[in-house]
N, C-alpha and C positions, 0 to 999 in steps of 0.2 A: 513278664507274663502277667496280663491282666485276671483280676478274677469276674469271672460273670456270672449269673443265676445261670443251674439245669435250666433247659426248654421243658414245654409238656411233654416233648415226644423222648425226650433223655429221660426226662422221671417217671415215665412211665415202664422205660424198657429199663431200667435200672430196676425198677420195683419186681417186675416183672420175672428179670434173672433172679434178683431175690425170692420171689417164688416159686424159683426151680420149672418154670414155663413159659410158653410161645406165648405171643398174643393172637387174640383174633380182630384181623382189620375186616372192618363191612365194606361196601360199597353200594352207597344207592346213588342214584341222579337228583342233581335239586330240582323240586319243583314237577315232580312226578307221583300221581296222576294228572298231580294236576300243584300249586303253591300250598295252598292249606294242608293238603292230606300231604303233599310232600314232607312237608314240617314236621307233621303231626308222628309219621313215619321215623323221619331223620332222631326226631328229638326222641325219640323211646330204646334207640340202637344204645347206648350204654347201659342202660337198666336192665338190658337184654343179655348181657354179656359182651357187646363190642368193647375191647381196649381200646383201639385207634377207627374214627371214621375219614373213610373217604369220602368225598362229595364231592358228583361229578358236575363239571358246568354246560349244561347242555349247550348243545352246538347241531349246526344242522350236517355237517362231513365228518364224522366221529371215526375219522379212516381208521385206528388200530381195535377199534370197538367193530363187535361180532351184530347178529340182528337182532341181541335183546336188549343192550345198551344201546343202540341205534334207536330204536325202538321207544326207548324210554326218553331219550333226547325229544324224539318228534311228539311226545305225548308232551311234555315239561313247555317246548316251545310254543305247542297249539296251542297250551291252559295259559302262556302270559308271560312265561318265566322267564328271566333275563338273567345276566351278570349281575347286574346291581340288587335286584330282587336276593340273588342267591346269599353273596355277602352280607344283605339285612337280616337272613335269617341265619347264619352263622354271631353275626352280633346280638339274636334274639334268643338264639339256644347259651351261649353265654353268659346271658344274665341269670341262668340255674345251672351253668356245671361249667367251671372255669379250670378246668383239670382235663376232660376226655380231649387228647390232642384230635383235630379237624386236618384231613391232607385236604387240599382242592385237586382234584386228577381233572385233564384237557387239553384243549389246544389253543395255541395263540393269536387266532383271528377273534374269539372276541375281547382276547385280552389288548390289541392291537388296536380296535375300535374303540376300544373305553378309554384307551391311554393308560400304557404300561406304568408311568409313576404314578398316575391316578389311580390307578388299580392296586399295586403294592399299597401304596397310602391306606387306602380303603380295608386293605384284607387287614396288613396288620392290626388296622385300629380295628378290627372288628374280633380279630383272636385266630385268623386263621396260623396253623403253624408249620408247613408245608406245602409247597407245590410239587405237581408231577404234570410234566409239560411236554406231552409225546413227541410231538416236531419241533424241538429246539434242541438241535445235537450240540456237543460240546463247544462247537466252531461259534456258535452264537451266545456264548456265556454272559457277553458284555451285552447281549438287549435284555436279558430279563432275570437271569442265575445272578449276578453280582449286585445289582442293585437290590433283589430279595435277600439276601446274605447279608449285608449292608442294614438292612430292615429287622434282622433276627429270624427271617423265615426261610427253614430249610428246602434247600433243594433236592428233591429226591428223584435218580436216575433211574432209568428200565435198564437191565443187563440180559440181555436176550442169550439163547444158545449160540449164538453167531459171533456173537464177541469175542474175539480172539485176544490171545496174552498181549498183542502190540496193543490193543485197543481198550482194552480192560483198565489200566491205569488211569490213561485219559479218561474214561468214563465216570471214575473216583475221583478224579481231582474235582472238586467242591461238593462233592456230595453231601447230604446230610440228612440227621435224620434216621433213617433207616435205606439200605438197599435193594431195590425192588426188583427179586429176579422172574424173569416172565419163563414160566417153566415148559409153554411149546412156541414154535412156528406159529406166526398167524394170529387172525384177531381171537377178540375176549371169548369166553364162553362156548369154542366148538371143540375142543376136545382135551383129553386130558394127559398130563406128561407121566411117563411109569416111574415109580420109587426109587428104580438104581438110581436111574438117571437125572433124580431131584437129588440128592443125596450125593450123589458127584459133583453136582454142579453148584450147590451149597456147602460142601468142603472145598472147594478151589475158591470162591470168593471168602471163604472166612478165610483163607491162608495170606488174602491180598488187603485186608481192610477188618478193624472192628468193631466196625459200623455193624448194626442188626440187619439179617438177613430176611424180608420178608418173601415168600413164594406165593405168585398168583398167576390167572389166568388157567380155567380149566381144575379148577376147586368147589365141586357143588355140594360135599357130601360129609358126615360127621365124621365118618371112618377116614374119608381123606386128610380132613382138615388136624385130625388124632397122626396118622401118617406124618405128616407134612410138620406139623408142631414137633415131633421126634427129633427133628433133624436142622431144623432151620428154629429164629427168631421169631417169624410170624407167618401165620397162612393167612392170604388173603379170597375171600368170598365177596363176586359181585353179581357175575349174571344170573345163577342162582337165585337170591335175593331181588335181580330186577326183573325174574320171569315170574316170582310169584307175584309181585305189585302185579304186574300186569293183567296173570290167571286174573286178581280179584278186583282191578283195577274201576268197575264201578259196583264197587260196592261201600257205603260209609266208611271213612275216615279213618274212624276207631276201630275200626271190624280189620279194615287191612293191613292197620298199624298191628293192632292184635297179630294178625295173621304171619306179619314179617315176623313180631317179637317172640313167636312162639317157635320160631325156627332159626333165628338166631339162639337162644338158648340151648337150642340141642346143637349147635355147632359147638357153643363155649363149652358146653359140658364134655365133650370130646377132650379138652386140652386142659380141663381138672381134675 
């Protein structure tokens, strides 16, 4: 047995358990409203209270995304934003906080266009420490799950309500990271799962893995995300956070960044 360094996303949730709580993962899109305010936005979520950022890479089919991450794709694309674009500013935020782990959440057509080992290449070197890659089921490990493993960057699964115990296993073998369970049917952002039934289905996977548990999709609210930390690893808040960008979406930079950071805060306060 080799020894290797924790990742950010281990020493974070290690720290985490040591403080006897959940984290909170954000999620915005890069490059929404627009590249700059994008940034300006992304780079203020840990000051905020986020433990872990997501960062979504916009795309123009965002199938398991609801109409506000959808939404926020088509705003990201129209300003310019690209794959490569998003990566430079994951290596830009890096150079002031070499600690908050970054997941990249999407799909694999633009990673397919970039060139999958061009693109791991890139993200590592730039700090990214997870993906989460909704259309690559297990069956395709070998296009883009083993060579980021290979890399040091975790791969992090969706466990839906549908997963059955034959299929659950499979879905854990290379995981990492943390486990992202999607706690309803259906895309991001339209409705919300009830507490038994997050609470059931966050006791069956800690029984099968102890990996962190994080719960998203259908988390807009500080009392939920209080809920949701009770019971699980981490609650995850996205569309929430991408329908405010949008509410304020032209309005200055600072102002919106403001505006996310002041409502991330009351989410983190929820889970201290």
């Amino acid at each position: 047995m080799t020894d290797r360094t924790p990742s950010r996303l281990e020493r974070r949730f290690a720290a985490l358990r040591e403080a006897r709580r959940a984290a909170l993962v954000t999620f915005v899109t890069a490059g929404d409203p627009n590249p700059e305010a994008g940034y300006t936005i992304f780079s203020g979520l840990a000051a905020a209270g986020a433990d872990v950022i997501e960062l979504g890479m916009p795309f123009s089919d965002p199938m398991a995304d609801g109409p506000a991450v959808q939404a926020a794709s088509q705003r990201a694309l129209a300003a310019g934003m690209t794959l490569r674009r998003t990566l430079d500013q994951v290596a830009r935020y890096r150079q002031d906080d070499d600690d908050t782990p970054i997941v990249l959440m999407g799909y694999y057509n633009p990673i397919y266009r970039f060139g999958p080992e061009a693109f791991l290449d890139a993200a590592a070197e730039a700090g990214v420490d997870g993906l989460i890659i909704v259309d690559l089921p297990v069956e395709e490990d070998d296009e883009l799950c083993h060579p980021a493993m290979a890399r040091g960057i975790h791969w992090i699964r969706l466990v839906t309500p549908t997963t059955n115990d034959d299929r659950l296993p499979r879905v854990l073998t290379n995981t990492g990271g943390f486990v992202y369970y999607v706690s309803v049917l259906g895309v991001t952002g339209t409705r919300s799962a009830g507490d038994a039934e997050i609470a059931a289905a966050v006791s069956r996977l800690k029984s099968r893995t102890d990996l962190p548990v994080a719960v998203g999709f259908g988390i807009r609210t500080a009392q939920q995300v209080a809920k949701v930390g009770a019971v699980a690893d981490a609650a995850v808040v996205g569309s929430a956070i991408v329908s405010l960008i949008a509410e304020h979406r032209d309005d200055p930079a600072p102002a919106i960044a403001g505006k996310v950071a002041d409502f991330v805060s009351e989410l983190a306060s929820a889970l201290k």
